[in-house]
Each structure stands twice: as C-alpha cells, then as structure tokens.
Backbone bond lengths (Angstrom), bond angles and torsions (degrees), N, CA, C in turn:
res aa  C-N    CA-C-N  psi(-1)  N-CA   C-N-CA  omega(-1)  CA-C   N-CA-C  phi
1 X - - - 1.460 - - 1.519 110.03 -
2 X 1.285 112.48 153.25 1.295 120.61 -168.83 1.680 101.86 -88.24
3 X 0.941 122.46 -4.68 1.687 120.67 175.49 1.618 98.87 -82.44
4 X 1.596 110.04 -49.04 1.496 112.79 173.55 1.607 122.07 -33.51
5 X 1.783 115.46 -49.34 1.041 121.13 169.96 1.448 150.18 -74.69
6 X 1.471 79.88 4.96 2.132 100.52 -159.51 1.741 71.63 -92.71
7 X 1.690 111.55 -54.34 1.732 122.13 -145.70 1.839 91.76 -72.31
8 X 1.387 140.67 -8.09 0.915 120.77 172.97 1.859 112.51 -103.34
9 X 1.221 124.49 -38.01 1.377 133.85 139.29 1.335 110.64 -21.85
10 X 1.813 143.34 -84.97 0.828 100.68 177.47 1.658 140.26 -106.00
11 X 1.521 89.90 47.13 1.816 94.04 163.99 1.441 106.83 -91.49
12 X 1.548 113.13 -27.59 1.717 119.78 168.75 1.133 114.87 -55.44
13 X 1.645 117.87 -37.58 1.557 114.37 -161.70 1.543 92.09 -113.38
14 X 1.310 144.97 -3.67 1.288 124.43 -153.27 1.147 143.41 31.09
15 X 1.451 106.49 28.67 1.436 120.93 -168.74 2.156 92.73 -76.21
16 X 1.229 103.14 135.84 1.840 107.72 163.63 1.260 106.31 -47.08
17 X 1.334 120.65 127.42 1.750 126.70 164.95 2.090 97.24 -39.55
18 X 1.025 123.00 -60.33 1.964 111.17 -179.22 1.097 104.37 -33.84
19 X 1.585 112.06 -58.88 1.824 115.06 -151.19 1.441 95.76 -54.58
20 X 1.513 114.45 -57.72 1.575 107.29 -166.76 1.091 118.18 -57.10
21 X 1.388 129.90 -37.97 1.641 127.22 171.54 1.253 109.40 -70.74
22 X 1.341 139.30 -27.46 1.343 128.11 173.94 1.613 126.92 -75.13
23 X 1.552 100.38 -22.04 1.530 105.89 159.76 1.600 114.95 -104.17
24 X 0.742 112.58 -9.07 1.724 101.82 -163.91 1.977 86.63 -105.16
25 X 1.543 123.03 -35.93 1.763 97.18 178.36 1.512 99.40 -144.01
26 X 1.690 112.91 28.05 1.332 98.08 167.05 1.685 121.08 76.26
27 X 1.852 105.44 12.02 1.012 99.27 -152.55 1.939 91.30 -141.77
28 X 1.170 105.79 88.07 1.735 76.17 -178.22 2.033 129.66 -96.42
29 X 1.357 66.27 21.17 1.945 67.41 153.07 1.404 117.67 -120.05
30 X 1.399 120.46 20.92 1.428 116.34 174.35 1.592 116.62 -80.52
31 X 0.998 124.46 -2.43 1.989 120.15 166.20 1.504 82.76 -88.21
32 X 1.175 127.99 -70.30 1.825 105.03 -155.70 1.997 109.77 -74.76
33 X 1.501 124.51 0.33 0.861 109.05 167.16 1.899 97.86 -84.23
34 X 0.776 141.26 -57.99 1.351 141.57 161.57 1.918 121.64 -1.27
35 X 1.777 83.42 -66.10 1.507 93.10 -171.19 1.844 93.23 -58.54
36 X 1.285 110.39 -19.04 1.569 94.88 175.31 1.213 129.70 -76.99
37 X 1.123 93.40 -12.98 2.038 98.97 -160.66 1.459 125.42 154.25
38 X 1.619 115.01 -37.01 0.547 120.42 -167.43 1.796 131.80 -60.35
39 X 1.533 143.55 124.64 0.853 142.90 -168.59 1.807 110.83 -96.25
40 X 1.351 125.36 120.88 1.046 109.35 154.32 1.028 144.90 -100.26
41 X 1.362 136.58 154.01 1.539 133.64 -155.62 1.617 95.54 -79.10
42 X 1.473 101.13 164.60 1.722 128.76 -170.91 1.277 104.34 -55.30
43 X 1.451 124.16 -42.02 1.757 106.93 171.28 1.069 119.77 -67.38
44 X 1.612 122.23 -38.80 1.469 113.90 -179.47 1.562 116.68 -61.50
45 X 1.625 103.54 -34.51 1.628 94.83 -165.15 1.789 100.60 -74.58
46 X 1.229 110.08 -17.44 1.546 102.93 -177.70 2.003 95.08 -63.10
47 X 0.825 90.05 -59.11 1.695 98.93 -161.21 1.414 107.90 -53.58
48 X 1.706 114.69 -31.15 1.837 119.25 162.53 1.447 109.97 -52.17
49 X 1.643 111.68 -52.11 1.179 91.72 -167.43 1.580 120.84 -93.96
50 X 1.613 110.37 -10.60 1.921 105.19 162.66 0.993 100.99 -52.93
51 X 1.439 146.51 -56.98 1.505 144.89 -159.82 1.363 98.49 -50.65
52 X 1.635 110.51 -75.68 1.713 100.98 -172.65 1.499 115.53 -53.30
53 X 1.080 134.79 -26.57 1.371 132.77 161.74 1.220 135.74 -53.53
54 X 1.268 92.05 -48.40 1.864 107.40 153.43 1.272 106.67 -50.11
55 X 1.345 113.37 -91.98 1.083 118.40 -173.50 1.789 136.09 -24.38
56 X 1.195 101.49 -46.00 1.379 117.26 147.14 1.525 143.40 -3.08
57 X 1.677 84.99 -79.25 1.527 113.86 -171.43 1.632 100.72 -96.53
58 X 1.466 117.42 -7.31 1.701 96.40 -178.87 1.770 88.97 -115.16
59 X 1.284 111.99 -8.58 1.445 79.64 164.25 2.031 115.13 -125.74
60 X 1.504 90.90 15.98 1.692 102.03 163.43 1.681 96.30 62.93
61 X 1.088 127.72 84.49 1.592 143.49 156.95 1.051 91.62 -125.84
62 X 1.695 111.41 149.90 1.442 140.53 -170.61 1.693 102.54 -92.43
C-alpha cells in the first residue's frame, strides 16, 4: 500500500507528515487524510512516489 510507503519515507527522512503533502501534492493534509482512508487516484500516486524517489537520490536516504 501506498500509505505503507509515504509512513516509511518519512520516518527515513523525518520530514513532518504537512511538509510532505505540501511539496510532494500541494496538499498538506494528504498523509492524515490517507491514514483515514483516503485513496488516491493513479496520477497522484505516480507523482507521490517520483517525489519520494526524487527525493531520495538528491538528498541520499536509504
């Protein structure tokens, strides 16, 4: 699940659940709308997970 991957991303990066939704979809209640239920559609999850991928490799977290 794609909530699985946001919640291990940012325990790696310690990024605040806001920050990541506010940069990665413009949205910073999307991790706690998530942890509720919420599903996002196929463009967003592409664009969740380029971000953490990005993010990743330019700032090297495991």
């Amino acid at each position: 699940m794609l909530i699985w991957k946001i919640e291990r991303f940012l325990a790696a990066t310690g990024m605040p659940v806001t920050k990541f939704g506010r940069l990665a979809a413009s949205d910073p209640r999307l991790v706690g709308d998530m942890r509720n239920g919420r599903e996002p559609r196929i463009a967003l999850t592409k664009r969740l997970e380029h971000f953490m991928n990005d993010y990743r490799s330019n700032v090297h977290v495991a």
